[in-house]
Backbone as a ProteinNet text record, in pm:
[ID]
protein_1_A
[PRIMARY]
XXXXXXXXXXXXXXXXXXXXXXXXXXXXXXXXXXXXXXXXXXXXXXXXXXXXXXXXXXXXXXXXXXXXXXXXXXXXXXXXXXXXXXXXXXXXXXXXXXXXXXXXXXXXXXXXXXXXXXXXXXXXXXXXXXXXXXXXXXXXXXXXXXXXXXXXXXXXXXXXXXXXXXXXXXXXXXXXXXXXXXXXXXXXXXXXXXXXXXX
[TERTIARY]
141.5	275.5	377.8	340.8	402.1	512.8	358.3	393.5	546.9	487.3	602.6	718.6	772.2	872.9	962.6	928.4	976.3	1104.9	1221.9	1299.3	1428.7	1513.4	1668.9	1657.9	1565.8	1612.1	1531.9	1404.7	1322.8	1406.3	1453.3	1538.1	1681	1722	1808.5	1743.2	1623.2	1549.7	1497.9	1440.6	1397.8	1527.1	1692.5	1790.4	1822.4	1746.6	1808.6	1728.4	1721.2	1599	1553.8	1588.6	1553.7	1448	1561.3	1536.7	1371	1365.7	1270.1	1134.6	1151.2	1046.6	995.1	1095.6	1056.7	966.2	1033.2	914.7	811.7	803.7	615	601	627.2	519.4	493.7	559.3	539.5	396.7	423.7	281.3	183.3	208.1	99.5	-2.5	104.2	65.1	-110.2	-55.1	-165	-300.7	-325.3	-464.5	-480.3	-445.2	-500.7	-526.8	-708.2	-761.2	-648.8	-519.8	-479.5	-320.7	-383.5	-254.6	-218.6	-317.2	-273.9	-166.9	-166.3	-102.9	36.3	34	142.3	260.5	214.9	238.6	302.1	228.2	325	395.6	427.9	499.5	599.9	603.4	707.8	776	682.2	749.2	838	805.7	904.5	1030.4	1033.2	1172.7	1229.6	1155	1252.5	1317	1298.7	1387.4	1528.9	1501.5	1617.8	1710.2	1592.9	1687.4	1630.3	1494.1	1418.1	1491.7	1476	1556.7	1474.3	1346.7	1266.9	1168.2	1201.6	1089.9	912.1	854.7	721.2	655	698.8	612.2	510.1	597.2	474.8	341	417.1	272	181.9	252	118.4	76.6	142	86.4	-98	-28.1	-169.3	-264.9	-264.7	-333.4	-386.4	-319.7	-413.4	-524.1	-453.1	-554.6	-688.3	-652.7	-798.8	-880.8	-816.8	-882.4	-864.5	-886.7	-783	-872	-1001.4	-1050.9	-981.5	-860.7	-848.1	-607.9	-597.9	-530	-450.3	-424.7	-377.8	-327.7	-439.5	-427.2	-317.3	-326.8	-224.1	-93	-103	67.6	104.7	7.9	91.7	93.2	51.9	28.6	169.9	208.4	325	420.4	395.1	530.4	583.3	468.2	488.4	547.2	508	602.8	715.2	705	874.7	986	880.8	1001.4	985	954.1	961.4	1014	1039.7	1166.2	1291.7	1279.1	1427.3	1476.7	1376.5	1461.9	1511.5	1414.2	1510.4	1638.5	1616.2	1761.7	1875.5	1805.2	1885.7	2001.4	1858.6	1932.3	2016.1	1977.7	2069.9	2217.4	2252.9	2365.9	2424.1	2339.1	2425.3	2455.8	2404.3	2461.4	2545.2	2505.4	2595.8	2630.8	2637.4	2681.9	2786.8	2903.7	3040.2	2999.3	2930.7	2946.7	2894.9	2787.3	2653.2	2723.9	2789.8	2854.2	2999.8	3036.4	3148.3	3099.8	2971.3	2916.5	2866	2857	2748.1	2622.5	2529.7	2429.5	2337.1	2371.9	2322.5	2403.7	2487.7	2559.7	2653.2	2773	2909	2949.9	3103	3140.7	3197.6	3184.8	3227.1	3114.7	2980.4	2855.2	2831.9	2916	2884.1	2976	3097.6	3203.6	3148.8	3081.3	3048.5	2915.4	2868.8	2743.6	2805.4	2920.1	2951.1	3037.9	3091.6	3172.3	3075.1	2940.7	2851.1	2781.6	2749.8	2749.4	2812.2	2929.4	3055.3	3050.7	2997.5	2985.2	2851.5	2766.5	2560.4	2498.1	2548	2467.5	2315.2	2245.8	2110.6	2003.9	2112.7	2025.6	2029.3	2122.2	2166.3	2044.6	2004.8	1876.3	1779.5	1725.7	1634.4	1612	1720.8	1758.2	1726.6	1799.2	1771.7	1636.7	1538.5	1394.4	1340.8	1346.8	1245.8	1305.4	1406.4	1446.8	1456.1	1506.3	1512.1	1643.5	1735.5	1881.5	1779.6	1883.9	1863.6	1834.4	1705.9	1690.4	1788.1	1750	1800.4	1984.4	2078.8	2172.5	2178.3	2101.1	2162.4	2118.6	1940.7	1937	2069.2	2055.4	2220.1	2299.6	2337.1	2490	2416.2	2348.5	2325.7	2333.2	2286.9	2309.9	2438.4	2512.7	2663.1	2766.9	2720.5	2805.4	2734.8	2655.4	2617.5	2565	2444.6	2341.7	2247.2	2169.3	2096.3	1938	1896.3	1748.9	1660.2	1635.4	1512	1553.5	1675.7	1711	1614.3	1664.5	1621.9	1494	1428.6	1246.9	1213.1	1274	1226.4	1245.4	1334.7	1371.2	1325.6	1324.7	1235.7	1075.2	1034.8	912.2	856.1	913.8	957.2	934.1	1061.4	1088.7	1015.1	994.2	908.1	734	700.1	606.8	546	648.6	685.4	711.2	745.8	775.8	618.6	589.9	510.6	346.9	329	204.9	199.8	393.3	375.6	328.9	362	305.4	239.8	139.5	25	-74	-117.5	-111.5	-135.7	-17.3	4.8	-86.6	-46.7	-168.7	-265.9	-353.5	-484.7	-532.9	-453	-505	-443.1	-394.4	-286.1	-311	-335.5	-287.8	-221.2	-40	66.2	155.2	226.8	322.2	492.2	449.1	576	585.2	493.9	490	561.6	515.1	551.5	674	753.5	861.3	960.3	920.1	1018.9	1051.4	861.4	887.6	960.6	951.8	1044	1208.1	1263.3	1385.4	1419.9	1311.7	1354.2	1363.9	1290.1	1285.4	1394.7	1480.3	1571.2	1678.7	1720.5	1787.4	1794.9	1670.6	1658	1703.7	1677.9	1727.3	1897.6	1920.1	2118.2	2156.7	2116.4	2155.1	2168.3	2018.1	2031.7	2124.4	2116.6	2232.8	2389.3	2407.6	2524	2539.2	2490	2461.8	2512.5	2423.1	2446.9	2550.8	2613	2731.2	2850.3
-18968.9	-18917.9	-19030.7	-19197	-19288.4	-19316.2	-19337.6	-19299.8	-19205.6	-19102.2	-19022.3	-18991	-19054.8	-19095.9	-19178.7	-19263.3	-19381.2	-19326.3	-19348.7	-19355.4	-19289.3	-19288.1	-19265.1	-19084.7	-19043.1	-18858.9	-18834.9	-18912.7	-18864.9	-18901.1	-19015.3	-19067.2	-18944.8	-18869.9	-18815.5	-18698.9	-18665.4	-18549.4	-18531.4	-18657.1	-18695.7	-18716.1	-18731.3	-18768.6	-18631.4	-18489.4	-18370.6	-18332.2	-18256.4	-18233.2	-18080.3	-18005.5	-17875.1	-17901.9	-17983.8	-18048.4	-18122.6	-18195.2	-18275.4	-18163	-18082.8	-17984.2	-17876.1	-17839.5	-17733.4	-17848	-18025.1	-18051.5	-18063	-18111.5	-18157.4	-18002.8	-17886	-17758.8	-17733.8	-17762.4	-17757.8	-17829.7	-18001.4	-18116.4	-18057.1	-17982.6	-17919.9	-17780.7	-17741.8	-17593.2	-17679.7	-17809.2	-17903.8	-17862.1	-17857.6	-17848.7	-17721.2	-17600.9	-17494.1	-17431	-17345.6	-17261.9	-17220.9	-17167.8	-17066.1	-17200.8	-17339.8	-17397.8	-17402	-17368.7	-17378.8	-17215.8	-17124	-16993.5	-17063.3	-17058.1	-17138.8	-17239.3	-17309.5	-17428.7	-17342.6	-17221.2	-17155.3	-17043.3	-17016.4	-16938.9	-17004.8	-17132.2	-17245	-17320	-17324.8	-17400.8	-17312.6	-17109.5	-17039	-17041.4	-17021.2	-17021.1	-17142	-17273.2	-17415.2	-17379.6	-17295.3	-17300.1	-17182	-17146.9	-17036.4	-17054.7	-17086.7	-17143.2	-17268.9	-17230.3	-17311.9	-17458.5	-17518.6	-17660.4	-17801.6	-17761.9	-17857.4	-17879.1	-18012.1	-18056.9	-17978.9	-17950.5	-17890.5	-18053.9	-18101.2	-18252.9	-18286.2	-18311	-18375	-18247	-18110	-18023.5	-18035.6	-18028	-18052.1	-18178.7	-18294.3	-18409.1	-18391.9	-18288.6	-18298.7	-18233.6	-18104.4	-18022.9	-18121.4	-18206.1	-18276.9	-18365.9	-18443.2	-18464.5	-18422.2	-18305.3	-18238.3	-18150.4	-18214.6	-18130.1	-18231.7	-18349.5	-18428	-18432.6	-18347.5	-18350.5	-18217.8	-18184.5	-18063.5	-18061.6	-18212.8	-18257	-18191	-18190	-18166.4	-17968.2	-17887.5	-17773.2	-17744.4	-17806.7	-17818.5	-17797	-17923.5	-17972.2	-17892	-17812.8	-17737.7	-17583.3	-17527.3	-17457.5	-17434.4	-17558.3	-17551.1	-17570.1	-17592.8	-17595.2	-17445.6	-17402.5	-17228.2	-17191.7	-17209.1	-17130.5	-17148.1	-17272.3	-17342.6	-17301.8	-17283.1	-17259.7	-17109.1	-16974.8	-16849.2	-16826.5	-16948.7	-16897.1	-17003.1	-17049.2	-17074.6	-16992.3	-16884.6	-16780.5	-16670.4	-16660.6	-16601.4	-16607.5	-16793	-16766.2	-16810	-16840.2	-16803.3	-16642.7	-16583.1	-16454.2	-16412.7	-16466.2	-16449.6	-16508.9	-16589.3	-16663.8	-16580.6	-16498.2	-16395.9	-16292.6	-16248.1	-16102.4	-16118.6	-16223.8	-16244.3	-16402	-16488.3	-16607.2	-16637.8	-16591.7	-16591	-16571.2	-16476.2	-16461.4	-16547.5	-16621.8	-16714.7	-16855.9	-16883.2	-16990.9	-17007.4	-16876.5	-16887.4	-16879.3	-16830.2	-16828.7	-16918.1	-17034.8	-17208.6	-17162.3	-17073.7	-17062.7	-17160.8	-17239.8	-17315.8	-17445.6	-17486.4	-17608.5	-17608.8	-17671.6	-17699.7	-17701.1	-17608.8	-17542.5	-17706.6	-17825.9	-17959.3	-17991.7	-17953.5	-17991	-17899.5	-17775.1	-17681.1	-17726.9	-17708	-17792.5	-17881	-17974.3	-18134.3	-18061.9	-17982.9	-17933.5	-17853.8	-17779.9	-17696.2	-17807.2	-17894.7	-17993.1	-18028.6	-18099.5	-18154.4	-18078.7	-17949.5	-17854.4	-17823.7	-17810.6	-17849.1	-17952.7	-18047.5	-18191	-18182.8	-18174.7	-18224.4	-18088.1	-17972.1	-17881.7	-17875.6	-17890	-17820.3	-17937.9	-18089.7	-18199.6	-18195.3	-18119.5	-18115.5	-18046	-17911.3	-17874.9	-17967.7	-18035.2	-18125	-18264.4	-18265.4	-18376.3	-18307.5	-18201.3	-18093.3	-18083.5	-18040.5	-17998.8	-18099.8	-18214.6	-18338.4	-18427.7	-18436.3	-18496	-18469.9	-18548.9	-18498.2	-18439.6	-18403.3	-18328.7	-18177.6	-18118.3	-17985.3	-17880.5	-17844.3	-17766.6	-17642.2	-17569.4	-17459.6	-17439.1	-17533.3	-17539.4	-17533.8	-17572.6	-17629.5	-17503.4	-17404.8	-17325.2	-17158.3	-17181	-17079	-17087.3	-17233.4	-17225.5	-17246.4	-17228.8	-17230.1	-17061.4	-16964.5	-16829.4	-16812.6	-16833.5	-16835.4	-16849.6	-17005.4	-17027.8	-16975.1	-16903.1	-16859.7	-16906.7	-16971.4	-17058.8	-16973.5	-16970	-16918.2	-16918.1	-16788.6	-16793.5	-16905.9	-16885.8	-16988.5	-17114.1	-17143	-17310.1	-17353.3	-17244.9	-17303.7	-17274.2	-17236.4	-17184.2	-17320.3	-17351.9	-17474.6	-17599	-17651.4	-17725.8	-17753.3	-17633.4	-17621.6	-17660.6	-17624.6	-17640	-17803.4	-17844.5	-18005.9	-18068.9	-18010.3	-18132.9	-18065.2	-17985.4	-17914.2	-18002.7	-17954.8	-18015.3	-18169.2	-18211.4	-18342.9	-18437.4	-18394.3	-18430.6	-18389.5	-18279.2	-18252.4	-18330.2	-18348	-18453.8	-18550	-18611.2	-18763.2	-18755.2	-18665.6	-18718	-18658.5	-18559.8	-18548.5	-18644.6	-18704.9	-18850.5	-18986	-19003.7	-19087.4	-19070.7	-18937.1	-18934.9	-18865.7	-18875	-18846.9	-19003.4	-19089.1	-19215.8	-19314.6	-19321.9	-19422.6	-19362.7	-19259.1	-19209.7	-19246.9	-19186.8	-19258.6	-19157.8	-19092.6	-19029.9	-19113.5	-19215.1	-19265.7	-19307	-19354.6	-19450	-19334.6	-19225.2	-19105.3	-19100.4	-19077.6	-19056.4	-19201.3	-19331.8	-19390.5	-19407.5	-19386.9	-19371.1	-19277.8	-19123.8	-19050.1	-19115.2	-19151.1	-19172.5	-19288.4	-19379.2	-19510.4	-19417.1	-19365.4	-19261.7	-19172.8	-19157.4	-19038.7	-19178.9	-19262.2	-19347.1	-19410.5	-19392	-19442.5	-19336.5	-19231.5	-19078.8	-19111.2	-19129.1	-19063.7	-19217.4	-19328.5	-19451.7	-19415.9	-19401.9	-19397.8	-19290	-19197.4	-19045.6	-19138.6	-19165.1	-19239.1	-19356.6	-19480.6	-19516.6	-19508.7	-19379.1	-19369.5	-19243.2	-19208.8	-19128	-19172.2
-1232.1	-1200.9	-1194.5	-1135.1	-1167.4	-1296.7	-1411.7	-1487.5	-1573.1	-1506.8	-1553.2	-1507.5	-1414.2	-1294.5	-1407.8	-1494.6	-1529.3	-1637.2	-1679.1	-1758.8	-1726.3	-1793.3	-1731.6	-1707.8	-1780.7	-1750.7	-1634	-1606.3	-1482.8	-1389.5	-1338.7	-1266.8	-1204.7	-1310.5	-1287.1	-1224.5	-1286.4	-1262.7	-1078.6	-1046.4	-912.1	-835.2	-865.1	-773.7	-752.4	-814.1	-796.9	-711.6	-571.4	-527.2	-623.1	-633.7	-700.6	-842.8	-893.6	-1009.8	-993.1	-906.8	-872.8	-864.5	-771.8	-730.7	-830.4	-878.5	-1032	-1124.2	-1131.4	-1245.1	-1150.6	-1024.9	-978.3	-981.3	-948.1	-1004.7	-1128.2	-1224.9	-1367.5	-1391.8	-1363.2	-1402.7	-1296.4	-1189	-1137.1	-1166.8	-1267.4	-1354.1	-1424.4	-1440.2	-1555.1	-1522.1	-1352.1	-1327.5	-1279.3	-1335	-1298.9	-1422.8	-1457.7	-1551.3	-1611.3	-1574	-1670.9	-1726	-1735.7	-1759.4	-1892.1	-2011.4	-2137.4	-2134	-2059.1	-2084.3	-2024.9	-1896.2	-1853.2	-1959.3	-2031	-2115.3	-2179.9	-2269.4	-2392	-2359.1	-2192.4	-2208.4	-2127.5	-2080.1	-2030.7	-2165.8	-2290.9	-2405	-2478.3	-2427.5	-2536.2	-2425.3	-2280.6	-2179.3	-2171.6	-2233.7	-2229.4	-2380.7	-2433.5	-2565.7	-2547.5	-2424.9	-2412.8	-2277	-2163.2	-2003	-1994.9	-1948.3	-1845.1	-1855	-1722.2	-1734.2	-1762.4	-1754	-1713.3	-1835.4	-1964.3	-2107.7	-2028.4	-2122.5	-2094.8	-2130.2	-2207.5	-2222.2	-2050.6	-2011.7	-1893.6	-1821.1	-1883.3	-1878.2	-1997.7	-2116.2	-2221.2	-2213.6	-2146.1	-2155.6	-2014.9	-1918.2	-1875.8	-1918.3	-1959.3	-2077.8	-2159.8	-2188.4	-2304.8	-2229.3	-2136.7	-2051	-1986.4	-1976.4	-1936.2	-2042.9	-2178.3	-2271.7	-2398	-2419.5	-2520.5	-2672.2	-2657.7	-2766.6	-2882.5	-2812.6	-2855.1	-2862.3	-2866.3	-2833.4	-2929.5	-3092.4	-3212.1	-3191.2	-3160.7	-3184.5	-3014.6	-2918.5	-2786.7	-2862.5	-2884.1	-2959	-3079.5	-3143.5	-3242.8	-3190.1	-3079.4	-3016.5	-2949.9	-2874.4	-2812.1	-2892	-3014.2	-3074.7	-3167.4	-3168.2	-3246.8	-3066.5	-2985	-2884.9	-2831.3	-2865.2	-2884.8	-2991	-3127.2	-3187.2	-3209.1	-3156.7	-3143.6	-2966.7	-2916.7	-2832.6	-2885.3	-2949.5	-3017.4	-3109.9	-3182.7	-3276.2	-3140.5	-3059.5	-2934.5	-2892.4	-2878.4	-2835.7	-2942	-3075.1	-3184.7	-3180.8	-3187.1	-3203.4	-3056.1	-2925.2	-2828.1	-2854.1	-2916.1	-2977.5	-3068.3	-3171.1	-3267.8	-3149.2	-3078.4	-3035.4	-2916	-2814.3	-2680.4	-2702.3	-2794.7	-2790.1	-2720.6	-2705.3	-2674.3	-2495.7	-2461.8	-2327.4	-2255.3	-2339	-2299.6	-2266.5	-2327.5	-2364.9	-2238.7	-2260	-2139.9	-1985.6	-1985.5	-1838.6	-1806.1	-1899.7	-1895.2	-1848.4	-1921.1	-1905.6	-1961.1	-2093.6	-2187.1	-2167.7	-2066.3	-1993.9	-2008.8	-2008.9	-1934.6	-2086.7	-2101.6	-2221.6	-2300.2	-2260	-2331.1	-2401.7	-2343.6	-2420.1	-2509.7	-2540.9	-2617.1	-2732.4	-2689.5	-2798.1	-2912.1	-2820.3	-2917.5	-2971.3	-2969	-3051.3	-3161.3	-3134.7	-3277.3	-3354.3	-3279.5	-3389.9	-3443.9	-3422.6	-3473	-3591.1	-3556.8	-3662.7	-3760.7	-3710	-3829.6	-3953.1	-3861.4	-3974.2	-4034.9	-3981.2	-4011.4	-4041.2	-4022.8	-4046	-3967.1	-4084.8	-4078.1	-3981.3	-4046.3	-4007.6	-3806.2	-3763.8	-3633.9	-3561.7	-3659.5	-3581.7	-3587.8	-3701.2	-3669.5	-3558.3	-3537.2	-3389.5	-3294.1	-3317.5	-3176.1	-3147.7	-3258	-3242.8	-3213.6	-3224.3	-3200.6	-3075.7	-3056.3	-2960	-2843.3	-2724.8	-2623.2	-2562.9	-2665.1	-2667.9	-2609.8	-2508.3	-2487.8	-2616.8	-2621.9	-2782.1	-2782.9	-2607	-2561.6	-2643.1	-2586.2	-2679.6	-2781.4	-2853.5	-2996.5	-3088	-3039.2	-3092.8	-3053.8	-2931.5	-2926.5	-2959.6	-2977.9	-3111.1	-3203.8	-3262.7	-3416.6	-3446.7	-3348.5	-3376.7	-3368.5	-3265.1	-3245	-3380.9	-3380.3	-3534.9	-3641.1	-3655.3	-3821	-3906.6	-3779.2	-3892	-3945.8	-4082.4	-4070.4	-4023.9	-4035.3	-3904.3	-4041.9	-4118.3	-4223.4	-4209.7	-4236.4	-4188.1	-4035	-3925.7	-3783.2	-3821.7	-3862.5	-3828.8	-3876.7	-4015.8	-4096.6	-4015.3	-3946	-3880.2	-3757.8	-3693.9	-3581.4	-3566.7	-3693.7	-3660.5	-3741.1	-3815.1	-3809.7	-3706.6	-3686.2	-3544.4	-3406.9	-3336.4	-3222.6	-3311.3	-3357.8	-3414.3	-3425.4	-3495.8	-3496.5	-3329.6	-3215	-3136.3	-3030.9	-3048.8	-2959	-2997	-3114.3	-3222.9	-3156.7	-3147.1	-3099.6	-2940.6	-2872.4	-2724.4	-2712.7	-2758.5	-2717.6	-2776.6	-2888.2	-2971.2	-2856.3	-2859.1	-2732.8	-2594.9	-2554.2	-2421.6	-2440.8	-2571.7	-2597.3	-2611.8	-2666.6	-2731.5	-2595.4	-2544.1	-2487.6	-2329	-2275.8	-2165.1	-2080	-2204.8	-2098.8	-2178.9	-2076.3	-2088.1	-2098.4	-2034.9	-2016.7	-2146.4	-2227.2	-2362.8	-2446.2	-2426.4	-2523.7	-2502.3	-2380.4	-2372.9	-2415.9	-2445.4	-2497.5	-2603.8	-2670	-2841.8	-2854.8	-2808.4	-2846.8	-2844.2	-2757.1	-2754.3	-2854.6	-2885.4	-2994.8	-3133.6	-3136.5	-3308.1	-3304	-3167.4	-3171.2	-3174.5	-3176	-3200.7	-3325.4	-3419.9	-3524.5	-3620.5	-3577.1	-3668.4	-3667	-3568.5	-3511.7	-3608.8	-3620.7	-3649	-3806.6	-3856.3	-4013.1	-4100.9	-4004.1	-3991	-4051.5	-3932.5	-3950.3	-4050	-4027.2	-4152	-4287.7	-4284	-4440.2	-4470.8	-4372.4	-4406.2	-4344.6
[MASK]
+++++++++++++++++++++++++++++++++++++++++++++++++++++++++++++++++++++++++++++++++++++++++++++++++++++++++++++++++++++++++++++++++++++++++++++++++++++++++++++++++++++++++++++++++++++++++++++++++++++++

């Protein structure tokens, strides 16, 4: 749990107390029989509310199961990305209300996601899916603005995929969550860099 204490979002996560307590029951879901059910039906509500990355639950799942590490992580990522066509399609039908009630965060973080859309398109979901940007957003405005659903499935499951490989990977081989969580953020820096870059 040390470990996973470590980096600028846990930090923020532990200065919240609520915040704090929703994740230690989450990494505690890790050691109970029914935690792989738990995991995929926490990886389809982090794609629509839930506040709290499922990473440090599949990271213990893998732990107590790491020979089985590969089918985890692609496991959680089909439930990740079939609650992002959720809240895809929650974005086509109530987007507007969703958005004005900050259910999906504060209407400035919504803004800079459709400008971003505006500019990057499709490449925006793939940041979204792999990174540690709120997915929950990015798949509700993508229904909102009129993305279409085959772009996000394609993208989604890229990057959900792609992200969830690397840290379960990591704490099958490495058993370190924290390691997972920085590679993630260096590769999400290397994506946004070459992005730019070259446009």
């Amino acid at each position: 749990m040390t470990q996973a204490k470590t980096g600028l979002y846990d930090r923020f996560i532990h200065s919240v107390p609520f915040m704090s307590r929703l994740q230690d029951w989450v990494i505690d879901l890790g050691g109970r029989p029914s935690a792989m059910r738990w995991l995929l039906t926490l990886s389809f509500l982090e794609s629509i509310f839930f506040p709290v990355p499922v990473d440090p639950l599949m990271g213990m799942v893998v732990l107590a199961r790491p020979g089985h590490y590969i089918r985890i992580a692609l496991m959680t990522a089909l439930a990740s990305v079939a609650g992002g066509v959720a809240g895809w399609w929650i974005g086509v039908t109530v987007g507007d209300a969703i958005i004005a009630m900050g259910w999906i965060g504060r209407e400035g973080a919504y803004a800079s996601v459709a400008a971003a859309f505006a500019e990057h398109g499709w490449v925006l979901l793939l940041i979204g899916a792999f990174t540690p940007l709120p997915y929950k957003v990015v798949v509700v405005s993508a229904g909102f603005l009129g993305i279409g659903i085959i772009p996000l499935i394609v993208a989604s499951l890229i990057g959900r995929s792609g992200r969830f490989l690397l840290v379960a990977g990591i704490v099958r081989y490495r058993r370190n969550t924290a390691l997972a969580g920085g590679l993630t953020a260096i590769l999400t820096g290397l994506v946004v860099f070459f992005w730019w870059y070259t446009h």
